[in-house]
BATITOR-182919 format. One record per residue: residue in three letters; z, x, y of N, C-alpha, C in turn. Coordinates in Angstrom, 1 decimal, padded with zeros to 4 digits. Example, Ala and Ser with C-alpha at 12.3 -4.5 7.8 and 13.67 -1.06 7.14 Angstrom:
REM residues 2
+------+--------+--------+--------+--------+--------+--------+--------+--------+--------+
| resn |   n.pz |   n.px |   n.py |  ca.pz |  ca.px |  ca.py |   c.pz |   c.px |   c.py |
+------+--------+--------+--------+--------+--------+--------+--------+--------+--------+
|  ala |  007.8 |  013.2 | -005.7 |  007.8 |  012.3 | -004.5 |  007.8 |  013.2 | -003.3 |
|  ser |  007.1 |  012.8 | -002.2 |  007.1 |  013.7 | -001.1 |  007.9 |  012.9 |  000.0 |
+------+--------+--------+--------+--------+--------+--------+--------+--------+--------+
This chain:
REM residues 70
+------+--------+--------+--------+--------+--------+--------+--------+--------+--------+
| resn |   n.pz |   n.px |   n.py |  ca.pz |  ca.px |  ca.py |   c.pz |   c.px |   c.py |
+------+--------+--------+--------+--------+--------+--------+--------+--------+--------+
|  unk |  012.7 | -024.6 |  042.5 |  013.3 | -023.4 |  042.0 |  014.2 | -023.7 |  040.8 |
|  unk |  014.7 | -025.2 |  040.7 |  015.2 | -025.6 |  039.7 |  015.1 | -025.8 |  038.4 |
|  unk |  013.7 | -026.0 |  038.5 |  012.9 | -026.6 |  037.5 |  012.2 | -025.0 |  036.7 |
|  unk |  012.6 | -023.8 |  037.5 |  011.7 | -022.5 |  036.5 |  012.3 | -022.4 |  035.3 |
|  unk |  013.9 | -022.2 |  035.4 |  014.9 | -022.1 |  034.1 |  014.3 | -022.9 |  033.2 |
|  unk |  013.7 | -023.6 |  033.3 |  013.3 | -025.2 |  032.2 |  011.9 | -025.2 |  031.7 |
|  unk |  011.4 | -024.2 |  032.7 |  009.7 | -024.0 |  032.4 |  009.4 | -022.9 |  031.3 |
|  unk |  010.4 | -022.2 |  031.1 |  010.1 | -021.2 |  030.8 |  010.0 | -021.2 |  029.0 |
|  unk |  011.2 | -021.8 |  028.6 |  011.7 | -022.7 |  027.4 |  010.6 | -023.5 |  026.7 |
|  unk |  010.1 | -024.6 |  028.1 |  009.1 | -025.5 |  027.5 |  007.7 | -025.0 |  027.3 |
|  unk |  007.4 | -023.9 |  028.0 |  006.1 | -023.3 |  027.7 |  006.4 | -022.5 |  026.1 |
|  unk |  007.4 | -022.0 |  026.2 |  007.1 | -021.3 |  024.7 |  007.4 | -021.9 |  023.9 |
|  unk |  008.3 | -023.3 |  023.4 |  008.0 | -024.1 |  022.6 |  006.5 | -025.1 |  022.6 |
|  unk |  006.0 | -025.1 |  023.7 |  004.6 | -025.8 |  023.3 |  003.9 | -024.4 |  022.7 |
|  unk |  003.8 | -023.0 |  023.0 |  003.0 | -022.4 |  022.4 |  003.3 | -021.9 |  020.5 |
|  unk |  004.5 | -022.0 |  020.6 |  005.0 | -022.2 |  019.4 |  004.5 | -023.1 |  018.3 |
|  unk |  004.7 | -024.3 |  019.0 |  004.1 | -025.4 |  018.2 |  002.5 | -025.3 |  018.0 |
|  unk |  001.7 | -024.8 |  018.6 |  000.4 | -025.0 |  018.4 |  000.0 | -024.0 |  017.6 |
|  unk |  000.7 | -022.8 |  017.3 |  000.3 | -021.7 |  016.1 |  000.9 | -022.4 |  014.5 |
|  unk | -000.4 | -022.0 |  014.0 |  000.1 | -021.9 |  012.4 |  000.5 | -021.2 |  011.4 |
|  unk |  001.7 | -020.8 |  011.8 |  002.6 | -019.8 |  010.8 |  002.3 | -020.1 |  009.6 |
|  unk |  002.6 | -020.8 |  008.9 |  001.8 | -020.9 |  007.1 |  000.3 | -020.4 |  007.0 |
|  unk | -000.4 | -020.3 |  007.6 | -001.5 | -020.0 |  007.2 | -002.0 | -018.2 |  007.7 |
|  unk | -000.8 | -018.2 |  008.8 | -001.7 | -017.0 |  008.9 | -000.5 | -015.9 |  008.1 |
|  unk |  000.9 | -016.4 |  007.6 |  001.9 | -015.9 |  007.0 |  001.3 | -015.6 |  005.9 |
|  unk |  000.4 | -016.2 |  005.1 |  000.0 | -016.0 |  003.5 | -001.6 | -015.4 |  003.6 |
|  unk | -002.5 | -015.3 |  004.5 | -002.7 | -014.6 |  004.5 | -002.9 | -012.8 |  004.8 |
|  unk | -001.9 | -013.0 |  005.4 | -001.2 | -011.5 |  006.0 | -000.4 | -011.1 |  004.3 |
|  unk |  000.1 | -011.7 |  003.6 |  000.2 | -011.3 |  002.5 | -000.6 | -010.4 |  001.5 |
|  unk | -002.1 | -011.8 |  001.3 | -002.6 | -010.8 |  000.3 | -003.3 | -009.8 |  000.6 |
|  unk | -003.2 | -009.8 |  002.2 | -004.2 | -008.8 |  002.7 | -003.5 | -007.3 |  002.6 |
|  unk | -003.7 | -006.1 |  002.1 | -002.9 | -005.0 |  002.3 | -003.2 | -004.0 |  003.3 |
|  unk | -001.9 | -003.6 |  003.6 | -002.5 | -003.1 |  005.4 | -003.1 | -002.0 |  005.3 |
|  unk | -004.2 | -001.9 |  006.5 | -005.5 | -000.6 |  006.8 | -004.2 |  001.0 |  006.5 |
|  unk | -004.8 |  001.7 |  005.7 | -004.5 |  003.2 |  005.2 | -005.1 |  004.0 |  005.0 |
|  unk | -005.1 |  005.0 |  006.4 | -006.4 |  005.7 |  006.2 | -006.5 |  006.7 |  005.7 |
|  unk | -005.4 |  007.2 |  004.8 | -005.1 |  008.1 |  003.8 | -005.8 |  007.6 |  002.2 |
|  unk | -005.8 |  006.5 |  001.9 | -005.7 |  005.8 |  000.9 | -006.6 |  006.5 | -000.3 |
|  unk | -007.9 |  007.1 |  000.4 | -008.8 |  007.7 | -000.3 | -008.4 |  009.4 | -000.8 |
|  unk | -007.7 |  010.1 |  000.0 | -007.4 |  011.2 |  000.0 | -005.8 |  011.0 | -001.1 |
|  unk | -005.1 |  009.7 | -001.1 | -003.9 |  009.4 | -002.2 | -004.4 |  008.9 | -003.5 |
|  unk | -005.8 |  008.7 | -003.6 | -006.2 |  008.4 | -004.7 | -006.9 |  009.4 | -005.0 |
|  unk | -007.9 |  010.5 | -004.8 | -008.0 |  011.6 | -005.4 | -007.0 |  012.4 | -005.9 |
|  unk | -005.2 |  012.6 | -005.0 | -004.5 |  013.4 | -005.2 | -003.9 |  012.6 | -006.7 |
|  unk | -004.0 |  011.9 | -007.1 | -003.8 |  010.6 | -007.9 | -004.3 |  010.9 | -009.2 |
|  unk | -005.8 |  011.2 | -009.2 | -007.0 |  012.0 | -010.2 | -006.8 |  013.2 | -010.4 |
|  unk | -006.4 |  013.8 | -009.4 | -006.2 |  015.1 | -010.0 | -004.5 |  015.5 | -010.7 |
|  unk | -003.5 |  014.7 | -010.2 | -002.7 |  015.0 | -011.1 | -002.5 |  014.5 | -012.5 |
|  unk | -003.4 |  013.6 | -012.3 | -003.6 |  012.6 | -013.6 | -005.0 |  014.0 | -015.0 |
|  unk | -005.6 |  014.5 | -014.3 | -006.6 |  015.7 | -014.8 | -005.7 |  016.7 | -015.3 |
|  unk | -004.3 |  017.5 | -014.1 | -003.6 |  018.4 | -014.6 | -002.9 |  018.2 | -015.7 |
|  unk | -002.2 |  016.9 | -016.0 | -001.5 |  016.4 | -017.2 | -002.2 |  016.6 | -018.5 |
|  unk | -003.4 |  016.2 | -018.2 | -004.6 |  016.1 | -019.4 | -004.6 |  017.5 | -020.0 |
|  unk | -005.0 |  018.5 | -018.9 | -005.3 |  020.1 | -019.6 | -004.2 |  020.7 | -019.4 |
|  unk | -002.7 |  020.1 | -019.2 | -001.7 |  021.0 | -020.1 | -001.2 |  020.2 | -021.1 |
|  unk | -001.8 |  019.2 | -021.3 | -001.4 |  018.4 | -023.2 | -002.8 |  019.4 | -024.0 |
|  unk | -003.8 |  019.2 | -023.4 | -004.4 |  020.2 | -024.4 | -004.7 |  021.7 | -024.5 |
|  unk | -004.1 |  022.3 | -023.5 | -003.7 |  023.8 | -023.8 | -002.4 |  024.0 | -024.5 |
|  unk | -001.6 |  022.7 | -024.9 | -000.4 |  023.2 | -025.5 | -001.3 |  022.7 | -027.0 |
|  unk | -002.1 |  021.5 | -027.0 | -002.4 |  021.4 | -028.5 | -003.5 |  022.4 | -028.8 |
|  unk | -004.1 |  023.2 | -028.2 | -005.0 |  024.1 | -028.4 | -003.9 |  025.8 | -028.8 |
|  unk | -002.6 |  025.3 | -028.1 | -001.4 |  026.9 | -028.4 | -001.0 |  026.5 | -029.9 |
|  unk | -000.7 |  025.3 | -030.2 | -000.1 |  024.8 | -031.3 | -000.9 |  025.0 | -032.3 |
|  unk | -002.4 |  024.8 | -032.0 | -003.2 |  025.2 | -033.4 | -003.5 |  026.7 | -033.7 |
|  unk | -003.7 |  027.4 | -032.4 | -003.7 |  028.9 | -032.9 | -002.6 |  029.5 | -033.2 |
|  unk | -001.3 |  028.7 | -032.7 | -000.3 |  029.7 | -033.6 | -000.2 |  029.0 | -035.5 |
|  unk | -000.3 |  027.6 | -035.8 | -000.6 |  027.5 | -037.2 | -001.7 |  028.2 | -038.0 |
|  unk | -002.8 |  028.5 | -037.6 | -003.6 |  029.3 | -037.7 | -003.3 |  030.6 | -037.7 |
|  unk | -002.5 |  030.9 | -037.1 | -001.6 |  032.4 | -037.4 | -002.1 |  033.4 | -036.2 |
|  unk | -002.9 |  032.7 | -035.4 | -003.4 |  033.7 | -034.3 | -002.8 |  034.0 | -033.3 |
+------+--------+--------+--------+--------+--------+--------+--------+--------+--------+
């Protein structure tokens, strides 16, 4: 009964010791985590990047018909 207090310590330092934190630390880095939105954030991404586009050229399309006098 003496001996559990002391088992408990030494088991999780031996399983400690047997993983390799550096390796699996760097690659948990470059990996980026699963997002199952990711596709639906990059459409919404295209299209606000599209709405930018056609109100730069409805204002350069206003700018020429008012120089034009129309």
């Amino acid at each position: 009964m003496k001996k559990t207090p002391l088992l408990l310590p030494a088991l999780l330092f031996a399983l400690s010791a047997c993983s390799d934190s550096t390796e699996s630390k760097g690659s948990q880095a470059a990996e980026k985590p699963y997002n199952p939105w990711e596709s639906q954030i990059q459409s919404l991404d295209k299209a606000k990047g599209l709405e930018d586009q056609m109100q730069r050229d409805a204002a350069e399309r206003d700018k020429r018909m008012r120089e034009q006098g129309g």
